[in-house]
Backbone as a ProteinNet text record, in pm:
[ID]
protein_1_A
[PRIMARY]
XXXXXXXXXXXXXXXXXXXXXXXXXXXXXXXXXXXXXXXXXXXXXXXXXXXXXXXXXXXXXXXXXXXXXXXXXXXXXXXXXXXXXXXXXXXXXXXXXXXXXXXXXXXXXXXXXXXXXXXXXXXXXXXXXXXXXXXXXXXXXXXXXXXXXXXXXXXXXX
[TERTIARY]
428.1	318.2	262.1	252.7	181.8	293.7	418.5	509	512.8	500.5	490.7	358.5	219	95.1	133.9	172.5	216.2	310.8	382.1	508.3	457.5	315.4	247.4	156.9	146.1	16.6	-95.2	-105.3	-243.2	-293.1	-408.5	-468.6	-545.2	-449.9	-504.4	-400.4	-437.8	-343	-392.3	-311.6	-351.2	-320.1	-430.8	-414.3	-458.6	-358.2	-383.3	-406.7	-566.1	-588.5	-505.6	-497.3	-425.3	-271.6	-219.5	-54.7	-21.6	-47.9	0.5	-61.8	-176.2	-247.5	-153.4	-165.5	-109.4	-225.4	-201.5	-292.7	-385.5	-391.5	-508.4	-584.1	-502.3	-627	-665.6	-648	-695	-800.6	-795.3	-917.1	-1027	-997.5	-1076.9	-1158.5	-1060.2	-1154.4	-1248.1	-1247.1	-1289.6	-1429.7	-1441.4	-1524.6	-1628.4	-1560.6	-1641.2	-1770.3	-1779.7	-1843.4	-1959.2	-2069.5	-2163.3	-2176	-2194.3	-2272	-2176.6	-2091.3	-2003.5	-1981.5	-2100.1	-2069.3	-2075.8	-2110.6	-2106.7	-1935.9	-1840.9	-1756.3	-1676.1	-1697.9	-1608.6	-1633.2	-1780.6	-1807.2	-1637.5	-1666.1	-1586.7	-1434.4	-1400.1	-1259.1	-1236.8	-1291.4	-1232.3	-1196.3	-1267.7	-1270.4	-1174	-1094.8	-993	-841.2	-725.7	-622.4	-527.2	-400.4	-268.5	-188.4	-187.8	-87.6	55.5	159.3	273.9	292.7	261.9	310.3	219.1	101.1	-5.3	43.3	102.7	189.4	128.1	15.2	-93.1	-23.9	-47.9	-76	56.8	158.2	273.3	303.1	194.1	220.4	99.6	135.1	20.4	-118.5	-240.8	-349.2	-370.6	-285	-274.4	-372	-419.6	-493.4	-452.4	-436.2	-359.3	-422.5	-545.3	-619.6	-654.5	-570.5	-603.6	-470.9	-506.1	-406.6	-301.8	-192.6	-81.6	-65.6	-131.8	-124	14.8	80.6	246.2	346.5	309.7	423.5	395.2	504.1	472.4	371.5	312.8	207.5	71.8	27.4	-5.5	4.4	67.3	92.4	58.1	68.9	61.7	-137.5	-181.8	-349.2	-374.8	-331.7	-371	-364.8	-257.8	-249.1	-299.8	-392.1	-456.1	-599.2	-676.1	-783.8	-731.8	-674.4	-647.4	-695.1	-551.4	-590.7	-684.3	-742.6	-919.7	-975.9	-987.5	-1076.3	-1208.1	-1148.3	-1260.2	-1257.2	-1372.6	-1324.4	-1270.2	-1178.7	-1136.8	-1195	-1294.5	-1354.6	-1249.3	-1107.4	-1075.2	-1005.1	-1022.2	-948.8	-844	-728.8	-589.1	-534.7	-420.2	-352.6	-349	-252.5	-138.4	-301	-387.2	-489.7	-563.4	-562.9	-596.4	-576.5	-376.9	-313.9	-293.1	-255.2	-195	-60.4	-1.7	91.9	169.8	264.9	364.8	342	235.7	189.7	198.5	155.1	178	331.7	407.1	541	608.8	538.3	609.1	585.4	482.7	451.1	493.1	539	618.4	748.4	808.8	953.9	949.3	851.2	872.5	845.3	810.5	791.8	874.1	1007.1	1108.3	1129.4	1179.6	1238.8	1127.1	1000.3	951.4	896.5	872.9	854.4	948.9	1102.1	1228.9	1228	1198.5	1208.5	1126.3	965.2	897.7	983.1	1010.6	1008.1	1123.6	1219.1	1348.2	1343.6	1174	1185.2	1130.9	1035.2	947.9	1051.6	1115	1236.6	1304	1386.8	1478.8	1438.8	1315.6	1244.5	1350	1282.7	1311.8	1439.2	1501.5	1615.4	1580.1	1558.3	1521.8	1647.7	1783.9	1852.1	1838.5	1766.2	1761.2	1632.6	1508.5	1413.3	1449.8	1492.2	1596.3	1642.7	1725.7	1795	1725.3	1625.4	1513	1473.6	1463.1	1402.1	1259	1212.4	1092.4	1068	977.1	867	925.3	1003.6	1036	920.7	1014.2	907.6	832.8	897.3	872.7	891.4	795.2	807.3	882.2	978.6	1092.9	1035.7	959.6	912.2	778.8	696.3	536.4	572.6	673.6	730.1	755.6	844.5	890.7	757	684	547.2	504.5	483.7	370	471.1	596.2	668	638	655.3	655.8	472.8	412.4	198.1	197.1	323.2	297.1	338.4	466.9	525.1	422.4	391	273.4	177.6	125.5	40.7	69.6	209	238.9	276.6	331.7	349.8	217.3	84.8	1.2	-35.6	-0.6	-13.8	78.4	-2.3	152.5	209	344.7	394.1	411.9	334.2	320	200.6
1797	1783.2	1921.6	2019.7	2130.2	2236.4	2236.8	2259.4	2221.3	2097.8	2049.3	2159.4	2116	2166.4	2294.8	2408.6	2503.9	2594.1	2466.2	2473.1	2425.4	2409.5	2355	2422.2	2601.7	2635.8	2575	2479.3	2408.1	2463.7	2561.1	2604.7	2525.7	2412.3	2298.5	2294.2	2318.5	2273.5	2119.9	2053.2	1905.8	1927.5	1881.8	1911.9	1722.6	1722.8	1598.8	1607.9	1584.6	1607.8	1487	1381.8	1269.9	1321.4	1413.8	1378.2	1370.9	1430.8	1422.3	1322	1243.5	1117.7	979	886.4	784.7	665.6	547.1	454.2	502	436.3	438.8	611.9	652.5	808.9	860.8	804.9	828.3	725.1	599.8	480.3	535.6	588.7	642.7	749	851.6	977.2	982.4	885	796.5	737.5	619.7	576.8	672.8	762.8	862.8	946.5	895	981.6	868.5	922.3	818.1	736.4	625.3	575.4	440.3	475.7	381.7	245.2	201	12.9	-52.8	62.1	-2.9	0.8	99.6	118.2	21.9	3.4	-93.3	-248.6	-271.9	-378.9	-400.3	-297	-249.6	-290.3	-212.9	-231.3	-372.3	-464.9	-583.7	-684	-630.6	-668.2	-646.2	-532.7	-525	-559.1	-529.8	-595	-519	-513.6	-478.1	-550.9	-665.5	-768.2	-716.9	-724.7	-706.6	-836.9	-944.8	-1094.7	-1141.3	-1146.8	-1265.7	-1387.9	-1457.4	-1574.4	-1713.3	-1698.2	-1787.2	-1925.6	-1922.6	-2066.1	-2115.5	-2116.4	-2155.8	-2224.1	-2168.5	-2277.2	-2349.2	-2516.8	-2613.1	-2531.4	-2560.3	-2515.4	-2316	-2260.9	-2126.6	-2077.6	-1995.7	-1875.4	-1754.3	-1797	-1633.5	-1508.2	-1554.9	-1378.3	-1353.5	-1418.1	-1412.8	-1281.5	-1179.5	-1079.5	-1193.4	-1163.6	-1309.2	-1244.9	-1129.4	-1087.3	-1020.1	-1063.9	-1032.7	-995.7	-947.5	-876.9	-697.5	-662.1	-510.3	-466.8	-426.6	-371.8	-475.2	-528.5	-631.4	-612.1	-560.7	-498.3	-378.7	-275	-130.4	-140.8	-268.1	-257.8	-300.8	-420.7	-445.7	-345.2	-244.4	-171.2	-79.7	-34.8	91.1	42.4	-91.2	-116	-107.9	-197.8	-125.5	4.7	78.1	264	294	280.6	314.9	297.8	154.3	129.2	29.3	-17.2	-82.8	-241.2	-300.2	-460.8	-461.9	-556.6	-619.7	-729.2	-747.1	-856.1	-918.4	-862.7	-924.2	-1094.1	-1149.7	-1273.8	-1303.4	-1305.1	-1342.1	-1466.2	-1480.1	-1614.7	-1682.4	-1545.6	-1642.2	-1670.8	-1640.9	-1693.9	-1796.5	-1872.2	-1993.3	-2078.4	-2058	-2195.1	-2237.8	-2336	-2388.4	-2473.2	-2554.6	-2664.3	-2618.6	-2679.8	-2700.1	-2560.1	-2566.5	-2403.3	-2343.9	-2284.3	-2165.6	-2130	-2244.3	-2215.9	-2161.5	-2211	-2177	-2029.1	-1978.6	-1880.4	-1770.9	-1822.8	-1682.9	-1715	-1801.9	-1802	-1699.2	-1734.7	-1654.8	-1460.3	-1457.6	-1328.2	-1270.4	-1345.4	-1355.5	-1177.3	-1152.9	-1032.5	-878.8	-935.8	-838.6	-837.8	-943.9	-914.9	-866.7	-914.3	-850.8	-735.9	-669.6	-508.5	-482.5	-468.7	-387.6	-389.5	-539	-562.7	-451.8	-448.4	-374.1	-225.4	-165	-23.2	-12.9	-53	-86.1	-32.8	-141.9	-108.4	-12.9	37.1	102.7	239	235.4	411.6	458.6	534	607.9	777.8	764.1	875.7	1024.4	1109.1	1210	1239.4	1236.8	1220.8	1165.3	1062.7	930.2	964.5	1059	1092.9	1248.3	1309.9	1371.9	1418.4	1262.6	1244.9	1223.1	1141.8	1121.6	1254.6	1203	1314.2	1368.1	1474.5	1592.1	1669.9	1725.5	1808.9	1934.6	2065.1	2192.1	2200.4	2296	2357.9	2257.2	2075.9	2001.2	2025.6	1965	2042.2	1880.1	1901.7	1757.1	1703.3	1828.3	1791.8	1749.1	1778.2	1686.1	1586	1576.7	1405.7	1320.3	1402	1263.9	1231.6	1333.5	1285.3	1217.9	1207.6	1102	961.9	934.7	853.3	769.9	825.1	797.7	746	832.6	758.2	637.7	606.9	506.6	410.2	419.5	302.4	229.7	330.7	303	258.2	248.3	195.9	0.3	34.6	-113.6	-202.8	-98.8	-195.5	-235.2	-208.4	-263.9	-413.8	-459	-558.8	-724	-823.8	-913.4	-968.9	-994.4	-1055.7	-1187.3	-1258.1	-1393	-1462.7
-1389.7	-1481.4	-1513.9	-1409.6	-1429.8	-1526.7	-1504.8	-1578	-1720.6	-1731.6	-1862.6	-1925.1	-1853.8	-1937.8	-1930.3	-1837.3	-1910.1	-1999.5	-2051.3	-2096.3	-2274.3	-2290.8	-2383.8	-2417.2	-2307.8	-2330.8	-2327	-2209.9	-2205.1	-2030	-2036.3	-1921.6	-1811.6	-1791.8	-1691.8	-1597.1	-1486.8	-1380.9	-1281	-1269	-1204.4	-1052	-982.7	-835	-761.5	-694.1	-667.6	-451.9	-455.7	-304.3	-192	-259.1	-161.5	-146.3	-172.6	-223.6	-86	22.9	141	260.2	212.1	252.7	248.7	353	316.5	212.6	245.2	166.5	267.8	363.8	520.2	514.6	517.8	514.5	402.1	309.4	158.1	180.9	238.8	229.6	315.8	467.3	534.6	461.6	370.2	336.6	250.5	189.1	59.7	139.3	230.2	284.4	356.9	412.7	484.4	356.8	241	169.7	85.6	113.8	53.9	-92.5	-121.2	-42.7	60.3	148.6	200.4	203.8	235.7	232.7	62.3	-20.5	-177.1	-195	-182.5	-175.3	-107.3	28.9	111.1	-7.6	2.8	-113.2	-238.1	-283.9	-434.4	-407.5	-292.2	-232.2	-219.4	-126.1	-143.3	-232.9	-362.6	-481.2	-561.3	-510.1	-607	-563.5	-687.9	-674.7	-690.2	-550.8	-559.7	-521.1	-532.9	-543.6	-676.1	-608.4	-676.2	-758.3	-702.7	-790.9	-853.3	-775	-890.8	-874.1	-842.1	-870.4	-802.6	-776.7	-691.9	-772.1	-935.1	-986.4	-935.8	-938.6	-904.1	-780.3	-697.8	-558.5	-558.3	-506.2	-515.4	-435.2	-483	-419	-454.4	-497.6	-495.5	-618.5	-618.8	-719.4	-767.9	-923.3	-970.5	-942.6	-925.5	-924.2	-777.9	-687.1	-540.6	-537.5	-424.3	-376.8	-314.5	-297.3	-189.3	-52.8	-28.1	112.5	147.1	101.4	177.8	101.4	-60.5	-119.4	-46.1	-108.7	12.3	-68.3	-224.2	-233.9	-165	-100.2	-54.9	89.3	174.4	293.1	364.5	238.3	243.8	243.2	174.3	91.6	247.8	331.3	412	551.5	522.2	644.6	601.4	503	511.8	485.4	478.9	542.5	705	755.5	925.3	999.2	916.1	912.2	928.6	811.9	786.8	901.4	936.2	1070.4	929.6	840.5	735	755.9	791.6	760.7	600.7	656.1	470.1	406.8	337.2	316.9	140.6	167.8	55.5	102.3	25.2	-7.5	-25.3	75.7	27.5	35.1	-28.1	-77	64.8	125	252.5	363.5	379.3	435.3	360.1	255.5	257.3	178.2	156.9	189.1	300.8	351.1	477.1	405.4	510.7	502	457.8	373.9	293.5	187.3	74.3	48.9	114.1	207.6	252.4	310.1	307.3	392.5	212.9	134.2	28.8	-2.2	32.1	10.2	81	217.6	346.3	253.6	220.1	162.1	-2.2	-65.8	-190	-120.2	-6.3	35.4	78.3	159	291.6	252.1	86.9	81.8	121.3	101.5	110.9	233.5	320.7	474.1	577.1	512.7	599.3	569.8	426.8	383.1	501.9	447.9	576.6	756.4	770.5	919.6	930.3	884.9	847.4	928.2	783.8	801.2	920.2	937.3	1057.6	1203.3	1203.2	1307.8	1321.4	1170.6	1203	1137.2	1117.1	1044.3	945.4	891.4	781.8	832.9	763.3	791.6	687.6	749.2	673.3	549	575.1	468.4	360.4	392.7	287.1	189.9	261	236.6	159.9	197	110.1	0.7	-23	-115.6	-208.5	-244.5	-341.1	-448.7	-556.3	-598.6	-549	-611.4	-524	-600.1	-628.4	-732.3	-626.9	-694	-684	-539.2	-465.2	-375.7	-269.3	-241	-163.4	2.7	94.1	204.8	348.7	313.3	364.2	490.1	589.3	732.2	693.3	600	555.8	493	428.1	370.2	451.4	536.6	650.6	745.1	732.6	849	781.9	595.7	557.4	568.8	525.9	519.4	685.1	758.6	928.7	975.2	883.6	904.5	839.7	694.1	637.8	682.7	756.4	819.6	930.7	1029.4	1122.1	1064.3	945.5	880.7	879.6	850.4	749	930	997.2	1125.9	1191.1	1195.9	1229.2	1138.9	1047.6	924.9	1013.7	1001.7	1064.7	948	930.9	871.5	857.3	885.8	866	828.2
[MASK]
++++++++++++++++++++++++++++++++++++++++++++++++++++++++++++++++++++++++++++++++++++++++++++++++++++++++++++++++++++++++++++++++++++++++++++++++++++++++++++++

């Protein structure tokens, strides 16, 4: 980006303070700054649900988070992180029965992904291989990659 703007003659450089934060210590650093409980308020309110897909299962709500797609995982393990109650509202907490079994099944792929990495961590090769903004530092990647996982393994999958 900063390439681009100066590749445009435009005297702005973009500095982004989270880049090396996971979700959880970006939520913490965030909270730590007044006025805090309006904020925590704000947070539970909002939405990173990957599906939306509430109406589709009996009893379900489209504008409910579903708890268990991975963006949905990562939100829940970095209230954890934080150390923040979550006062948000998710799907897979209040369906029960038959819904909710429908609802761990429409997830299966994205709870085996996490459980997956969870287990078998991340390979710095693989981390790597990815593309990377010139001048990337591979041993602060793999540490944020490795805070995030620890993030998502505190979350249960079910």
């Amino acid at each position: 980006m900063n390439n681009l703007l100066a590749g445009l003659a435009i005297p702005v450089q973009v500095v982004n303070p989270f880049a090396h934060l996971t979700k959880g210590e970006q939520m913490r650093q965030v909270a730590d700054q007044p006025p805090p409980t309006s904020w925590v308020r704000a947070a539970a309110n909002t939405v990173s649900c990957g599906k939306l897909d509430g109406r589709t299962i009996q009893g379900g709500n489209p504008n409910l988070n579903c708890g268990l797609c991975y963006p949905c995982l990562v939100r829940r393990g970095a209230f954890i992180a934080a150390g923040i109650p979550d006062g948000s509202v998710y799907l897979s907490e209040t369906l029960t029965g038959v819904s909710r079994d429908q609802l761990l099944n429409k997830r299966h792929s994205d709870r085996a992904a996490v459980a997956y990495a969870i287990e078998r961590g991340v390979d710095d090769d693989l981390i790597d291989a990815s593309t990377w903004a010139d001048g990337y530092d591979l041993d602060e990647v793999s540490d944020l990659v490795r805070r995030g996982l620890a993030e998502l393994a505190a979350v249960p999958l079910t």
